[in-house]
N, C-alpha and C positions, 0 to 999 in steps of 0.2 A: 454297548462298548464304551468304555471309557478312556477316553484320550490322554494324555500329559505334554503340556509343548512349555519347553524352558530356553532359557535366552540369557547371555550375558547381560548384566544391568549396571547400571552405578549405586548401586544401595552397597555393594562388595557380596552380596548373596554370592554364593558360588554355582556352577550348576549341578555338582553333585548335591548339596542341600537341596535345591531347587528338587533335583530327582528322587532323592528321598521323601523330603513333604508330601512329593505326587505318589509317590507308590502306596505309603502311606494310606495317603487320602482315597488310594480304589484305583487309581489311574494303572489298567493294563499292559498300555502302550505307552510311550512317553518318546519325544521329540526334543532334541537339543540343541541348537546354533552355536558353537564355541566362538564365532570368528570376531574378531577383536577390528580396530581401526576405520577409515572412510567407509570400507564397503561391508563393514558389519551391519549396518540395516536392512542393507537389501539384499543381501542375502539370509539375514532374518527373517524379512515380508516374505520372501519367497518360498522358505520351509515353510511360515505359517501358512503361506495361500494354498499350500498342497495337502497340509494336516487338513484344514476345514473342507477342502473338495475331498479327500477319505468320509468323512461324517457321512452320518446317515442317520436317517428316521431313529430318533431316541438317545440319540449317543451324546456324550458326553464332553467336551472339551473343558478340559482343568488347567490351571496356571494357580502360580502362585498367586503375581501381583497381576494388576492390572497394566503396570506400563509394562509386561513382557506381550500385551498384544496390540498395545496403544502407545501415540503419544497425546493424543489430544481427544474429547468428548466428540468431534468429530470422526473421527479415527474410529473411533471404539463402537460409534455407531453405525458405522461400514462394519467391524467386524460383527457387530453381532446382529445385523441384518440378515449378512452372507451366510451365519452358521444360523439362523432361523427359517431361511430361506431351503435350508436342506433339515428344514424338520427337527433340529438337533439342538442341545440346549447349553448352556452354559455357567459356571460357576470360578469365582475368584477365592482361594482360601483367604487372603490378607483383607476382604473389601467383600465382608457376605452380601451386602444388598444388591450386590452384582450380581445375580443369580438366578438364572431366567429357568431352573428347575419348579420353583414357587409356584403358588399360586398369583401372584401380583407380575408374572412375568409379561401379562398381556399389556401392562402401563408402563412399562420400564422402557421401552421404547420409545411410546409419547413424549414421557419424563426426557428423555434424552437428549430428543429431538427441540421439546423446548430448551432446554439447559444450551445446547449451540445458538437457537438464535436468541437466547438472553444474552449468552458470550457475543456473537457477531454483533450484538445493538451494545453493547457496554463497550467493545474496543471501536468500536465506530466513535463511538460520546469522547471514547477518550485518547481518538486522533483528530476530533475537532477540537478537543480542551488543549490538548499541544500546539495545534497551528496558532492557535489566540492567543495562546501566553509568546509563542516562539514571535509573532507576528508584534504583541504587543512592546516586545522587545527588542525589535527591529533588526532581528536575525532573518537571516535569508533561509528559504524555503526549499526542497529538492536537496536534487545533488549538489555537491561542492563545486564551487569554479574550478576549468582544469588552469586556467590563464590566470594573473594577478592585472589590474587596470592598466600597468605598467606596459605588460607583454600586448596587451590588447592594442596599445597604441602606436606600439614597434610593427607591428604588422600591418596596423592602418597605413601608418606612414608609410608602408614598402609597398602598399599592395597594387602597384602599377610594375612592380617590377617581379617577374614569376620566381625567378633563380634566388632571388634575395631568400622569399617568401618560401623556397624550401630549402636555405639552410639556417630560416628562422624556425621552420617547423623540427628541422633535427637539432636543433639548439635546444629546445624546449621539450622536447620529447613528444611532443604531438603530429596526426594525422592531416595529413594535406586535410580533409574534410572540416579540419576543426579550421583549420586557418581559412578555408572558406566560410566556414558557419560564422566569422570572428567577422571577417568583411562585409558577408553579407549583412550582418547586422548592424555594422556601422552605416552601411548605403541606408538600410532602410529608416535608421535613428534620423540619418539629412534630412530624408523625402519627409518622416513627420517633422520637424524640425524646420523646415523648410513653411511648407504646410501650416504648420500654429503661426509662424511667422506673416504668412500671406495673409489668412486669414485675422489676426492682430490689424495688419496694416490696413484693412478694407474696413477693419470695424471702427477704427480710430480715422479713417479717411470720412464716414457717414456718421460718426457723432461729430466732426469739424463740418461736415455741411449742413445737419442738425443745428449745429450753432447759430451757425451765418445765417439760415433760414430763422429763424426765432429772434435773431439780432435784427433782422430788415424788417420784420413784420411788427415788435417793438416799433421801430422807427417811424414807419406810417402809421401807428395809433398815435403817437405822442405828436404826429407835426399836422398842425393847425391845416386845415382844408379853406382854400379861398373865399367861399362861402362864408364860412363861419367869421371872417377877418373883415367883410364886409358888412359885413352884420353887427361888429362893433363898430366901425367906424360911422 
């Protein structure tokens, strides 16, 4: 049996061509999604997850292109897992080497399966090449601030007073949580702050008695021992 499942797409293919190519091409049965907008995908997936549970031992699923059952080489190797997994084989008119009728269809798999993790290790390479360049330009990393330094410090300053502090949060358009999260981390800026600071003062406390010790002990080599002062005389 030979299948047809067609889909709106952005190439402008329509779905009557799409249904003509297939008929065309052998396709007995043929599947179509008209639906347009947000939830045209998933109700796309959802025709197709039900064409490929129909398959059976031999049969055939046809498409035109290949983004009418993919968006991604990951995607596409989900789907032609699923319709290998029922025995059943697959062919793309627009992209022949898609085409698990072949005899090479036992490698097209493999193939595929490499081809995602060569994509996973290349966008990995090329979101540590963005953080170094972003980094080496000393743009900041993550999400955007919801606060400017300004707002940061309007709530420092309020933050003994609770009522201030939530009609500084509806001022600003943010959640009580943020204006906690804003405080909490000025408290914890002090405590290290604090901390570098204590630690500063104890290290510069023992290089100044570092000195004074080195200074005294100088002093008793350079001063002449009684002995020695008798011994010229």
């Amino acid at each position: 049996m030979i299948y047809g499942y067609a889909k709106m797409a952005a190439d402008g293919q329509s779905l009557d061509a799409q249904i003509k190519a297939l008929r065309v091409a052998g396709a007995e049965e043929v599947y179509s999604e008209p639906a347009r907008g947000k939830a045209a995908a998933r109700v796309a997936d959802a025709l197709l997850k039900r064409v490929i549970e129909k398959l059976g031992g031999n049969d055939l699923l046809l498409v035109t292109r290949l983004d009418r059952v993919a968006r991604s080489t990951h995607e596409l190797l989900s789907r032609l897992t699923a319709i290998a997994e029922r025995k059943a084989v697959f062919r793309s008119l627009a992209e022949p080497w898609v085409d698990t009728t072949a005899r090479e269809r036992s490698t097209l798999l493999p193939v595929l399966e490499g081809l995602i993790v060569f994509e996973e290790q290349m966008a990995a390479e090329n979101r540590s090449i963005r953080r170094a360049r972003s980094k080496a330009r000393g743009e900041r990393m993550g999400r955007p601030e919801k606060l400017t330094e300004t707002q940061k410090m309007e709530i420092v300053k309020h933050r003994n007073n609770p009522k201030k502090l939530a009609a500084i949060a509806q001022e600003f358009g943010i959640s009580r949580w943020t204006v906690k999260r804003t405080v909490d981390a000025y408290a914890e800026r002090q405590v290290k702050t604090k901390s570098r600071a204590e630690k500063a003062r104890k290290k510069e406390e023992r290089e100044k008695k570092d000195r004074v010790t080195r200074a005294q002990q100088n002093t008793r080599v350079k001063q002449p021992s009684i002995v020695s002062l008798r011994n010229r005389t």
